[in-house]
KOLGU-945899 format. One record per residue: x, y, z of N, C-alpha, C, O in turn; chain; residue number from 0. Coordinates in Angstrom, 1 decimal. Layout:
residues N
SITE     n_px     n_py     n_pz    ca_px    ca_py    ca_pz     c_px     c_py     c_pz     o_px     o_py     o_pz   kette    nr
SITE        X        Y        Z        X        Y        Z        X        Y        Z        X        Y        Z       A   NUM
...
//
This chain:
residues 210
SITE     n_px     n_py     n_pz    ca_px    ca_py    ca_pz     c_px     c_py     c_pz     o_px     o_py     o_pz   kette    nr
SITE     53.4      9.6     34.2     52.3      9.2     35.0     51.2     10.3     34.9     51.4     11.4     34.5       A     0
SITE     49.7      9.8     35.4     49.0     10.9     34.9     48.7     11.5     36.5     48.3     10.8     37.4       A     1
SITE     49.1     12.8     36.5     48.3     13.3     38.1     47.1     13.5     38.3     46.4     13.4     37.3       A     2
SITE     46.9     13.6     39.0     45.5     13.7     40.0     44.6     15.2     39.0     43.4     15.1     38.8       A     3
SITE     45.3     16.2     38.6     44.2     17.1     37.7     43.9     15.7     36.5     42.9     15.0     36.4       A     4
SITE     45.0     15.6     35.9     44.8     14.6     34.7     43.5     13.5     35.0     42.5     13.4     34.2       A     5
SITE     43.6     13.1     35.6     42.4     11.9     36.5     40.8     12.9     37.0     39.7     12.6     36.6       A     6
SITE     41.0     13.8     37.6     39.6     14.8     38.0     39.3     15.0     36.0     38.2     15.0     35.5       A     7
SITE     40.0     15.2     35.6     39.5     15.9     33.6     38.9     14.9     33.0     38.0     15.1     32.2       A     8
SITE     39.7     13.2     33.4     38.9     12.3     32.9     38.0     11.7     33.5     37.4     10.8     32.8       A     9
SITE     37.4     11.8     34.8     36.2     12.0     35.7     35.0     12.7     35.2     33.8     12.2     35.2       A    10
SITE     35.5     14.1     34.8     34.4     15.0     35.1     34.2     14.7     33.1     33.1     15.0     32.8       A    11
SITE     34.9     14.2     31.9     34.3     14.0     31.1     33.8     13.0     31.0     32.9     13.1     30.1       A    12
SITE     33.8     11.7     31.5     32.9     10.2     31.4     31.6     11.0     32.2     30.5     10.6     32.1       A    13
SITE     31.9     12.0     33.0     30.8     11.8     33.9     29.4     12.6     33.0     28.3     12.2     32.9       A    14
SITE     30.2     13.8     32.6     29.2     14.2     32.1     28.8     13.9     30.5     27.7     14.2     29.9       A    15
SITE     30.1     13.1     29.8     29.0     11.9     28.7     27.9     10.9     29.1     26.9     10.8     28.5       A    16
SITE     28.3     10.2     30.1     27.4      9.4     30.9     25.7     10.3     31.0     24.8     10.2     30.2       A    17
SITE     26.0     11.1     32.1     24.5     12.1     31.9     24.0     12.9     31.3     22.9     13.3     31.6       A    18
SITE     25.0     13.4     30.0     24.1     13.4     28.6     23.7     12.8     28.1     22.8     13.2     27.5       A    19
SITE     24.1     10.7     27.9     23.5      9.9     27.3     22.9      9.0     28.2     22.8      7.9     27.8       A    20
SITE     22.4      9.4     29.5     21.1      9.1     29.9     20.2      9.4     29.5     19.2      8.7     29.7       A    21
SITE     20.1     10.9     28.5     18.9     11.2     28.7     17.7     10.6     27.8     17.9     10.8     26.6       A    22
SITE     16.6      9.9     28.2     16.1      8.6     27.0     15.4      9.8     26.6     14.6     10.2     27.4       A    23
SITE     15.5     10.3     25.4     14.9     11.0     24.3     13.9     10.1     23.5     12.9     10.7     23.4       A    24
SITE     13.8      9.3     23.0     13.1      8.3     22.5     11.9      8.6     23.3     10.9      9.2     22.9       A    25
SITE     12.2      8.1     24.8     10.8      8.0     25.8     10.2      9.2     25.7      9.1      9.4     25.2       A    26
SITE     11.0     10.3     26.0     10.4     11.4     26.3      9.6     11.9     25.0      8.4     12.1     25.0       A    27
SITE     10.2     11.9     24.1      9.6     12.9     23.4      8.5     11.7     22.3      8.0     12.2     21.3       A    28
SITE      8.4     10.4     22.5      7.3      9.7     22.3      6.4     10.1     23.4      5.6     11.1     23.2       A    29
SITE      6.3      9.7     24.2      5.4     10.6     25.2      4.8     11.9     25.4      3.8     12.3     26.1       A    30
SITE      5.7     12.5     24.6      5.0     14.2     25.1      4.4     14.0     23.7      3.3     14.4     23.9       A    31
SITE      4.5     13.7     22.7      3.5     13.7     21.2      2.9     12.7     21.3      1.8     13.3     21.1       A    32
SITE      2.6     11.6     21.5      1.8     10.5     21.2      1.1     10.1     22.6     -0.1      9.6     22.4       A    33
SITE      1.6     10.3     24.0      1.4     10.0     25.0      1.2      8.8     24.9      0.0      8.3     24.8       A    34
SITE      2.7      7.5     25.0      2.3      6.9     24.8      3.9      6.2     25.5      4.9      6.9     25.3       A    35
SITE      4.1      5.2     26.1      5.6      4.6     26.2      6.1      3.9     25.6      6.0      2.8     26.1       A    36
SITE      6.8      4.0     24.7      7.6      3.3     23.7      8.2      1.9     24.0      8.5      1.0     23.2       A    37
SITE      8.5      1.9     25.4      8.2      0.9     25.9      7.8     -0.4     25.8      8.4     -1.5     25.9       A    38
SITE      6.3      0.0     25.7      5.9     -1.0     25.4      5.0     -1.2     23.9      3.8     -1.5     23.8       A    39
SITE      5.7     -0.9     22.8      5.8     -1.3     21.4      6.5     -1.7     20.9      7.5     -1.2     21.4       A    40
SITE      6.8     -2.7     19.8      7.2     -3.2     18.7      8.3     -3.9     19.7      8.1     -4.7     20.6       A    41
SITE      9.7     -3.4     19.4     10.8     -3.7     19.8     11.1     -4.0     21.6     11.6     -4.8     22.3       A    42
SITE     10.3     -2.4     21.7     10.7     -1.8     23.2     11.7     -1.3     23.5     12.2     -1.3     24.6       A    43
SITE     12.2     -0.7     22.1     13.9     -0.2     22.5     13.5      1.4     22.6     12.4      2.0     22.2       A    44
SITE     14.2      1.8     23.0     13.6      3.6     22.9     14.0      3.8     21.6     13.1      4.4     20.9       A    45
SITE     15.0      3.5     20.9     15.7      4.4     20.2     15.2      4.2     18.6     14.5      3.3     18.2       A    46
SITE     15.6      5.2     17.8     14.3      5.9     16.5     14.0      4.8     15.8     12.8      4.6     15.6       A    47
SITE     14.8      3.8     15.4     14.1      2.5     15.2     13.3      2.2     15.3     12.5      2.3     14.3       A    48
SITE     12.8      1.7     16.5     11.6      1.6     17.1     10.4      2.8     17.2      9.2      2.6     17.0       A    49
SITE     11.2      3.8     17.4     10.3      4.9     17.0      9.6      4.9     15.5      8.4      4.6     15.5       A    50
SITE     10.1      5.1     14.6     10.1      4.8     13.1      8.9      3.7     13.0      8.0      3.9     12.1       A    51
SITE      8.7      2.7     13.7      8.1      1.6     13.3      6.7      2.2     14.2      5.6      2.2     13.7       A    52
SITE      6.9      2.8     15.3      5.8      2.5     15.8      4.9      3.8     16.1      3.7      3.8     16.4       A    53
SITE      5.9      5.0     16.0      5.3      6.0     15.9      5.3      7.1     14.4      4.5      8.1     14.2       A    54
SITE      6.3      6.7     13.6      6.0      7.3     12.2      7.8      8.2     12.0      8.7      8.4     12.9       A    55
SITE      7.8      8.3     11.0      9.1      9.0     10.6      9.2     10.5     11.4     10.2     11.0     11.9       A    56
SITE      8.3     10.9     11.4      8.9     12.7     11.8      9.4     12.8     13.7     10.2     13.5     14.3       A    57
SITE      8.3     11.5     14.0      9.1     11.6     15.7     10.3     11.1     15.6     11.2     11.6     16.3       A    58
SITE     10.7      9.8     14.5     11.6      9.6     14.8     13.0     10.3     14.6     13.9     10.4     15.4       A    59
SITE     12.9     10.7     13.5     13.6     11.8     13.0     14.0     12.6     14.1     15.2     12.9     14.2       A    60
SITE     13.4     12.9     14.9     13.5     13.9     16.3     14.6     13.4     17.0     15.7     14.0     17.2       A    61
SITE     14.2     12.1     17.5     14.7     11.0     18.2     16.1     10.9     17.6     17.1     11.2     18.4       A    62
SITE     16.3     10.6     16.8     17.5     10.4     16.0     18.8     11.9     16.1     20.0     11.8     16.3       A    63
SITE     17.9     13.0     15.9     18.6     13.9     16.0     19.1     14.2     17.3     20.3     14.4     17.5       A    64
SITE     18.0     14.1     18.5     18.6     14.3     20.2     19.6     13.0     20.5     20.2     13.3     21.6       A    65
SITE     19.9     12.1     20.2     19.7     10.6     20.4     21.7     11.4     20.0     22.6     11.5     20.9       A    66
SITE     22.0     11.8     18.5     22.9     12.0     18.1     23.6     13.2     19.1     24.7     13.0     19.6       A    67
SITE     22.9     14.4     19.2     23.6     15.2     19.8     23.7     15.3     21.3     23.9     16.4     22.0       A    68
SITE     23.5     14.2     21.7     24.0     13.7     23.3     24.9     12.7     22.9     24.8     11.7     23.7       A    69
SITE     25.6     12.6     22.1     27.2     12.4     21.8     28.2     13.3     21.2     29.4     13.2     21.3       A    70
SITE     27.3     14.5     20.5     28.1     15.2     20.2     28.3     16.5     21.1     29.1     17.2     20.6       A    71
SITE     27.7     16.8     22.1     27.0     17.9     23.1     28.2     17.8     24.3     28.7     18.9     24.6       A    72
SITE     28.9     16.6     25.1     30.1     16.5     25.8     31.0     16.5     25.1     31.9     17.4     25.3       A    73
SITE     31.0     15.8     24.2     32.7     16.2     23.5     32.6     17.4     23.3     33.5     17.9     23.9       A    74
SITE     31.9     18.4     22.7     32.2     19.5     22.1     32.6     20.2     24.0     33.8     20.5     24.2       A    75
SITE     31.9     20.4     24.8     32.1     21.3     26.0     33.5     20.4     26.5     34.5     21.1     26.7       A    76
SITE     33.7     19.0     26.7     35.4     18.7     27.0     35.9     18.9     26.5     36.9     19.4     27.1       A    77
SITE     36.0     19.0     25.2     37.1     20.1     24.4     37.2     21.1     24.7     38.2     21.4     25.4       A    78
SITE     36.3     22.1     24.3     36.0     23.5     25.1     37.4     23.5     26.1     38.5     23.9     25.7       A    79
SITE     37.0     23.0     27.5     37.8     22.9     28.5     39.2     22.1     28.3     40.3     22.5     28.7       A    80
SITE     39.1     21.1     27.7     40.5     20.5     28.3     41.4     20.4     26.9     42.6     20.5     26.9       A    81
SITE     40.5     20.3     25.5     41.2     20.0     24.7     42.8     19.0     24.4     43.9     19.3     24.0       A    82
SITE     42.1     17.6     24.8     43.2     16.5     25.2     42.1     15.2     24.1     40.9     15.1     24.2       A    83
SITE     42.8     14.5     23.4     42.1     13.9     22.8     41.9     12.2     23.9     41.1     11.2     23.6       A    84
SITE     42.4     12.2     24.7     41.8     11.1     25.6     40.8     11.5     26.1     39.8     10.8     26.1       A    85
SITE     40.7     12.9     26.9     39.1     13.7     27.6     38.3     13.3     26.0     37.8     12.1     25.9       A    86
SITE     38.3     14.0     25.4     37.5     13.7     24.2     36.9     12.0     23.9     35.7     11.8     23.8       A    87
SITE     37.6     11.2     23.8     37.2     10.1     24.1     36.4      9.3     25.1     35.6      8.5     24.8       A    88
SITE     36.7      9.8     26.6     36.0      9.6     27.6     34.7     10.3     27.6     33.8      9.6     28.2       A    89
SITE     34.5     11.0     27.3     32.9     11.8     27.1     32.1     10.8     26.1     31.0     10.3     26.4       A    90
SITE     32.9     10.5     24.9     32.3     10.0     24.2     31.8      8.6     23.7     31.2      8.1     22.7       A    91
SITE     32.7      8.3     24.8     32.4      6.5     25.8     30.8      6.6     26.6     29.8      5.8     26.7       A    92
SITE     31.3      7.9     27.2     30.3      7.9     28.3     28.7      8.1     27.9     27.7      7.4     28.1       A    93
SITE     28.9      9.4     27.2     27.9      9.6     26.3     26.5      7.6     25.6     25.4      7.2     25.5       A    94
SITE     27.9      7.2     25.5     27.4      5.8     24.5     26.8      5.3     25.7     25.6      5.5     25.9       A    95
SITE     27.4      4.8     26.5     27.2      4.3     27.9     25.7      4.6     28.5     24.8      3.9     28.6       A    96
SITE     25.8      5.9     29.0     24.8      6.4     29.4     23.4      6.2     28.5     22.3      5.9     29.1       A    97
SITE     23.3      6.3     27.1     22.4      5.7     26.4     22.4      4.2     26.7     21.3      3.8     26.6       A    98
SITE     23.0      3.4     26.8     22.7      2.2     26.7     22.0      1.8     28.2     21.1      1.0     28.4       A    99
SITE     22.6      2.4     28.9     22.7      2.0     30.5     22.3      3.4     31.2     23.1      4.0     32.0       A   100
SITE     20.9      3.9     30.9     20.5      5.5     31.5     20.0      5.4     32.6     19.1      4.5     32.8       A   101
SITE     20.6      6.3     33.9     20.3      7.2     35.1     18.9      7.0     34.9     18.4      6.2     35.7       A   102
SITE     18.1      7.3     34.1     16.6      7.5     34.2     15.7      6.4     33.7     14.4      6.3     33.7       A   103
SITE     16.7      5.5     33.0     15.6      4.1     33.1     15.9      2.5     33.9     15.7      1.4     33.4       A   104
SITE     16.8      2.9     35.6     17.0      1.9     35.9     18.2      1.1     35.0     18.1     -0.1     34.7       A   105
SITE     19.2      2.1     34.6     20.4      1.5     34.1     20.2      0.4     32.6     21.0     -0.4     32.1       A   106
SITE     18.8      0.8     32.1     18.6      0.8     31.0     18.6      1.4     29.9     18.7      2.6     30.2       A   107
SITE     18.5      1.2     28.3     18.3      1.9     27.4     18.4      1.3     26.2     17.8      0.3     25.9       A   108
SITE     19.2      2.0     25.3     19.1      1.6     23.6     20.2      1.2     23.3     20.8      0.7     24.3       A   109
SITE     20.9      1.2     22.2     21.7      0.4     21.3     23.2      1.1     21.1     24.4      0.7     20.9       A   110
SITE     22.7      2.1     21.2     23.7      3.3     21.0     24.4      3.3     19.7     25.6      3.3     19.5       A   111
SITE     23.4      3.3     18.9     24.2      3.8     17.5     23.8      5.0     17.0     24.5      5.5     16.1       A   112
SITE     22.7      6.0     17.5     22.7      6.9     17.0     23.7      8.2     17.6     24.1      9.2     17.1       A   113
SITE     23.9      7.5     18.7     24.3      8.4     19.5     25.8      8.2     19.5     26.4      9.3     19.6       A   114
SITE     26.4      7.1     19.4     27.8      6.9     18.6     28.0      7.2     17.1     29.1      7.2     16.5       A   115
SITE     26.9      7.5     16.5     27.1      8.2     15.6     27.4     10.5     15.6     27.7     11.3     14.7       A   116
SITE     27.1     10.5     17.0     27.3     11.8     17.2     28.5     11.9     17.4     29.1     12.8     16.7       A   117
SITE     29.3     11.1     18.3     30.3     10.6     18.4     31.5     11.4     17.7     32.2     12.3     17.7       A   118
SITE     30.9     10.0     16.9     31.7     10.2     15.7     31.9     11.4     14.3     32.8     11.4     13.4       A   119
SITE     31.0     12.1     14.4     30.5     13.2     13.4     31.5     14.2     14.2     32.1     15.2     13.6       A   120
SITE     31.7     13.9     16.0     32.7     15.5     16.1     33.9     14.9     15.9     34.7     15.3     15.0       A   121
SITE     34.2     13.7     16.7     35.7     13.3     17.0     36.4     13.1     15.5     37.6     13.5     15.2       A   122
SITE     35.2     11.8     13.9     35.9     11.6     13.4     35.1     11.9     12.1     34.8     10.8     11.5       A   123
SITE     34.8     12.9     11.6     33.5     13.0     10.8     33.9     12.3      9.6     32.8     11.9      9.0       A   124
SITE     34.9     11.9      8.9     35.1     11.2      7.6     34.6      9.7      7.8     33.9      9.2      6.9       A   125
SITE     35.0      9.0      9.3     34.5      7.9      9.4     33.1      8.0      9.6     32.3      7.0      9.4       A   126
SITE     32.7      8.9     10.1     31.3      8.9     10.2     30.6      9.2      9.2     29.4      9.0      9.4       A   127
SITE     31.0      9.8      7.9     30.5     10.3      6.5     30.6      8.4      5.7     29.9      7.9      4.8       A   128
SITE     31.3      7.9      6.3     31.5      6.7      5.2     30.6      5.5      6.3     30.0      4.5      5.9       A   129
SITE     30.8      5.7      7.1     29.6      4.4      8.1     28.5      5.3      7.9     29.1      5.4      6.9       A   130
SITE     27.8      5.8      7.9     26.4      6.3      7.7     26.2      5.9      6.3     25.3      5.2      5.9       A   131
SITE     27.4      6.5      5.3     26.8      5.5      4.1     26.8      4.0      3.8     26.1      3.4      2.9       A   132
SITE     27.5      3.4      4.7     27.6      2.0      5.1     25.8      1.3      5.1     25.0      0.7      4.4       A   133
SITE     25.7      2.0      6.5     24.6      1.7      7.0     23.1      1.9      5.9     22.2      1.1      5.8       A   134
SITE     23.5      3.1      5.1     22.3      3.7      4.6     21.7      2.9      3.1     20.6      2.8      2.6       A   135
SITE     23.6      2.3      2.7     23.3      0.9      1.3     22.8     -0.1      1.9     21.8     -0.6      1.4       A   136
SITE     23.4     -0.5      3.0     22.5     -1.9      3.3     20.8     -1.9      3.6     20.0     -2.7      3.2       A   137
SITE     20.6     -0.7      4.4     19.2     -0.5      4.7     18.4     -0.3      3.7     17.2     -0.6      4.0       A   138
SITE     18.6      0.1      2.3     18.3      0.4      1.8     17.7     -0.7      0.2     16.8     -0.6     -0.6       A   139
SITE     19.2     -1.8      0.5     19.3     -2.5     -0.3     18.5     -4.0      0.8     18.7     -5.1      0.4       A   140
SITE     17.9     -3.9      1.6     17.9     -5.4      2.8     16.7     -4.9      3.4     15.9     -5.7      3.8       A   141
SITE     16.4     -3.5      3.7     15.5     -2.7      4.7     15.7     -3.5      6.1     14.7     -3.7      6.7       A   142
SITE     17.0     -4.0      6.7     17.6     -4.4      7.9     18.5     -3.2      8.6     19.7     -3.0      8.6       A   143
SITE     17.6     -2.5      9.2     18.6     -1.6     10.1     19.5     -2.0     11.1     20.4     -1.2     11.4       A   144
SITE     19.2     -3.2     11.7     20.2     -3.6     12.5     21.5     -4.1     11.3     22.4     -3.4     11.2       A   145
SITE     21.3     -5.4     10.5     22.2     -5.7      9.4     23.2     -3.9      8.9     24.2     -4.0      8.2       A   146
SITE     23.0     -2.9      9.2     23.1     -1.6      8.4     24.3     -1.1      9.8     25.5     -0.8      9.8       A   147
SITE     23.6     -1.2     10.8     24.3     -1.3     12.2     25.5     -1.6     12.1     26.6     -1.0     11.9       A   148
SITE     25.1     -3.0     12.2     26.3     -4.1     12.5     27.6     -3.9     12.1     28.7     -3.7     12.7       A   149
SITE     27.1     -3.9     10.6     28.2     -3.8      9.5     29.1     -2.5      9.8     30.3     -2.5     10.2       A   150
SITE     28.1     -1.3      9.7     29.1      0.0     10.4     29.9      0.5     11.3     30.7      1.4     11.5       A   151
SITE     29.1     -0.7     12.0     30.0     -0.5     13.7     31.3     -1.4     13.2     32.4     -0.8     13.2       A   152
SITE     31.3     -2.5     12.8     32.3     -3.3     12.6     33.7     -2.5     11.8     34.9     -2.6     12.1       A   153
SITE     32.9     -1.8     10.6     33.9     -1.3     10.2     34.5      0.2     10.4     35.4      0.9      9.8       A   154
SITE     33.8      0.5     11.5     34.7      2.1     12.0     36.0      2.1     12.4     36.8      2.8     11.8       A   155
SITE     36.3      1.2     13.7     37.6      0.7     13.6     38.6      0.9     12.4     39.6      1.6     12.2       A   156
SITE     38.1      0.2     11.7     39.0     -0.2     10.6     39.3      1.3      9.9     40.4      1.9      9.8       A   157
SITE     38.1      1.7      9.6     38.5      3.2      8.8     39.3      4.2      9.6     40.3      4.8      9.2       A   158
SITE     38.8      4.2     10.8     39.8      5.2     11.7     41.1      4.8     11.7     42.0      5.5     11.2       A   159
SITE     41.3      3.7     12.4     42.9      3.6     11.6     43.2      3.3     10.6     44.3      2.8     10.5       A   160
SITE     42.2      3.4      9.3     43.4      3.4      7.6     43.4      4.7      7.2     44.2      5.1      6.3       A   161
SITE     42.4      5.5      7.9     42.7      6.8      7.5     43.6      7.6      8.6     43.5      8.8      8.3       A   162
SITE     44.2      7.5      9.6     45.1      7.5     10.4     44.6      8.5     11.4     45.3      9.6     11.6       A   163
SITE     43.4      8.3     12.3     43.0      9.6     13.1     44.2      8.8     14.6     44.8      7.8     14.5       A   164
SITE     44.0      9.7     15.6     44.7      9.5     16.7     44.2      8.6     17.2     43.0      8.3     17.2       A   165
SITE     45.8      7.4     18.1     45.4      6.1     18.4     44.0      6.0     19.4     43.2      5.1     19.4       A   166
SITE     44.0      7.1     20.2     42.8      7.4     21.1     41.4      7.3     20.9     40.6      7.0     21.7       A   167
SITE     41.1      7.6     19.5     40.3      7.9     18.8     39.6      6.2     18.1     38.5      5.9     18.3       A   168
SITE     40.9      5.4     17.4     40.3      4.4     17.0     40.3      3.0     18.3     39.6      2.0     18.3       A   169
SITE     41.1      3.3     19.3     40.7      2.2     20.5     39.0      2.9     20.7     38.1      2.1     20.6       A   170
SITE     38.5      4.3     20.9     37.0      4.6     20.9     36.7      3.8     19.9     36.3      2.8     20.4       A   171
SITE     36.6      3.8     18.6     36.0      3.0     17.7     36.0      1.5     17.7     35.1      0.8     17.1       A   172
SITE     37.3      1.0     18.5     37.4     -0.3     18.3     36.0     -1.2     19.6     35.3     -2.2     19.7       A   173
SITE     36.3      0.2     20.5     35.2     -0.5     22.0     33.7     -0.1     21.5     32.6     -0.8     21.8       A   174
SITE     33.8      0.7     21.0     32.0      1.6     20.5     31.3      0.6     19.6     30.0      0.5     19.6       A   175
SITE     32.1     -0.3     18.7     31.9     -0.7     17.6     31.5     -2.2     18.1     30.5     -2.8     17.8       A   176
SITE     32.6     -2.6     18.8     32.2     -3.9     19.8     30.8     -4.1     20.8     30.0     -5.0     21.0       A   177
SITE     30.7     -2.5     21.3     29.8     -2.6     22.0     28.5     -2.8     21.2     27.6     -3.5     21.6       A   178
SITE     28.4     -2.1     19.9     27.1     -2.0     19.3     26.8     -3.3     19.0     25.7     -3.6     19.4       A   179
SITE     27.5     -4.0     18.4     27.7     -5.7     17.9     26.7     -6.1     19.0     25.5     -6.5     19.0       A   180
SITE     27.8     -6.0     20.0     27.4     -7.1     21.3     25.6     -6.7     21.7     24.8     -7.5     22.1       A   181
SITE     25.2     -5.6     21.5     24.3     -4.8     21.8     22.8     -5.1     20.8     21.6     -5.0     21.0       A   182
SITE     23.5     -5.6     19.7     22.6     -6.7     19.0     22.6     -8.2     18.9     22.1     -8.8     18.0       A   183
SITE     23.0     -8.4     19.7     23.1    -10.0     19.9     21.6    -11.0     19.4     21.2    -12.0     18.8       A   184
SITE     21.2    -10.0     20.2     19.7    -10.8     19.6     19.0    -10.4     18.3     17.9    -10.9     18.0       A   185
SITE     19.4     -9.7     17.7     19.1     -9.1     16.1     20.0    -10.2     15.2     19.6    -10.7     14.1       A   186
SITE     21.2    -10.4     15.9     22.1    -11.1     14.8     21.5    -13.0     15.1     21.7    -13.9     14.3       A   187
SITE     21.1    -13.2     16.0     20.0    -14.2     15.9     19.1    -14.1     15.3     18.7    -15.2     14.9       A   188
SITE     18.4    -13.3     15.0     17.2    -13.4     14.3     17.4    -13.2     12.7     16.7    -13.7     11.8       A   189
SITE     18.6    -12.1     12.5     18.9    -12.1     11.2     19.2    -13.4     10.3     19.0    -13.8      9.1       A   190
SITE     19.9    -14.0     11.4     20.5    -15.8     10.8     19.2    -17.0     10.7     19.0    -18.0      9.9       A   191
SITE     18.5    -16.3     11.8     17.0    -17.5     11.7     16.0    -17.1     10.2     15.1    -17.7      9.6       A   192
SITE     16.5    -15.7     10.2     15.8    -15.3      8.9     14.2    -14.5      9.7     13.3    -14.2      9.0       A   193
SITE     14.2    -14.4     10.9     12.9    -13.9     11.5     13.2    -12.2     11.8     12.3    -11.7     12.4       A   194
SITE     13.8    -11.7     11.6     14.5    -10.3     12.1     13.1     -9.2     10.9     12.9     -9.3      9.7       A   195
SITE     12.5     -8.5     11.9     11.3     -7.6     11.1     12.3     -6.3     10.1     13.3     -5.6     10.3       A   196
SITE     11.6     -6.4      9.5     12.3     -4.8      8.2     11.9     -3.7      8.2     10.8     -3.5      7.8       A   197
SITE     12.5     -3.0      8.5     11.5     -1.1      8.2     10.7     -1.0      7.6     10.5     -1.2      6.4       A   198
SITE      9.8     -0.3      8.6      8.8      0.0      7.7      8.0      1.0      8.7      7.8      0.6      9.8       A   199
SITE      7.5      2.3      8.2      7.4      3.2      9.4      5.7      2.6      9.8      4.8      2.0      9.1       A   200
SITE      5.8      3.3     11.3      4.4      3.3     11.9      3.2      4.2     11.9      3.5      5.4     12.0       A   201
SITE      1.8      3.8     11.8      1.0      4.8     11.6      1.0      6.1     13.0      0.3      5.7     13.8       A   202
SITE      1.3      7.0     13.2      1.3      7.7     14.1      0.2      8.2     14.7      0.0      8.6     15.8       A   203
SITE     -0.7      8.3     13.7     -2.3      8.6     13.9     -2.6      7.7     14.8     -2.4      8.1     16.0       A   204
SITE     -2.9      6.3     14.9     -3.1      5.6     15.8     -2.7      5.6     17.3     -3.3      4.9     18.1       A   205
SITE     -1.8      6.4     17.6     -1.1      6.7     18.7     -1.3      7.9     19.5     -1.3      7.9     20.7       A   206
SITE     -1.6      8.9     18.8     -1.7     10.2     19.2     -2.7     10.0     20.3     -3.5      9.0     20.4       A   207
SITE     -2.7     11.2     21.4     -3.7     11.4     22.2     -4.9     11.6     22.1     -5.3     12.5     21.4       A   208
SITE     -5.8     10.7     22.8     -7.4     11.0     22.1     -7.8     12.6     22.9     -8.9     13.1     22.6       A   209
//
């Protein structure tokens, strides 16, 4: 049975994945360079995606990198402390969570792939070395970032348990991977209607503060 410390360890790590991946980095740091809310462009998703399109590659880049290590930022300190690969997973549920559903935008946010991709770089970096290249042929070969998504999330599961990480580890990938899917629901409509827009970065000059 698990005791009552066991339950406070898995508390205090969802909690503080959760409010690391509240923090909408997208918003913020479009705003403090462009002064501008991401919000209300292109998509309206915070996350670099959208950045990319609407404010130019180097913010997003930013975005992508904060976006990532507010998944990798709790797992590393629950380890730290508890070093239990279930705590480790709860952070990095939460982490996801909190980006999708952030404290600071009214239980809103993004998609959570960049940020399950931080995830994944502590808990399972092989799978995360082979879905980033997932992602980066299809984008590449389609210029469909969500199509690049999809596919990767779909197949983390799968890699985590053929390359045999802990069961803990691939039920994380099996829910993270579900969630991202479900999380495009309306991308995988539009990809099927054939209307889904393609990368292509945004002028950032146009944005900047006059």
């Amino acid at each position: 049975m698990i005791n009552e410390v066991g339950v406070l360890q898995y508390l205090i790590a969802f909690v503080l994945g959760f409010v690391c991946g509240s923090i909408p980095s997208g918003l913020w740091l479009v705003q403090a360079f462009h002064g501008i809310d991401i919000r209300d462009y292109g998509s309206k998703n915070i996350g670099a995606t959208n950045v990319f399109r609407t404010a130019g590659p180097k913010t997003a880049v930013l975005v992508l990198l904060c976006d990532a290590l507010k998944g990798i930022v709790p797992i590393a300190i629950a380890n730290y402390f508890f070093q239990d690969p279930v705590v480790n997973v709860l952070a990095g549920l939460g982490a996801m969570l909190g980006h999708n559903y952030s404290l600071f935008l009214g239980f809103k946010g993004g998609k959570g792939v960049a940020t399950g991709l931080g995830v994944l770089i502590y808990l399972m970096p092989t799978v995360a070395g082979i879905a980033f290249g997932i992602w980066l042929v299809l984008v590449l070969l389609t210029r469909y970032v969500s199509l690049g998504s999809i596919v990767a999330a779909a197949c983390t599961p799968v890699l985590a348990w053929y390359l045999g990480y802990h069961y803990a580890y691939v039920a994380l990938g099996t829910v993270a991977g579900l969630a991202i899917v479900i999380r495009h629901k309306d991308n995988i409509g539009r990809l099927l209607s054939g209307t889904e827009s393609k990368i292509k970065p945004g002028n950032a000059q146009n944005l900047d503060k006059k």
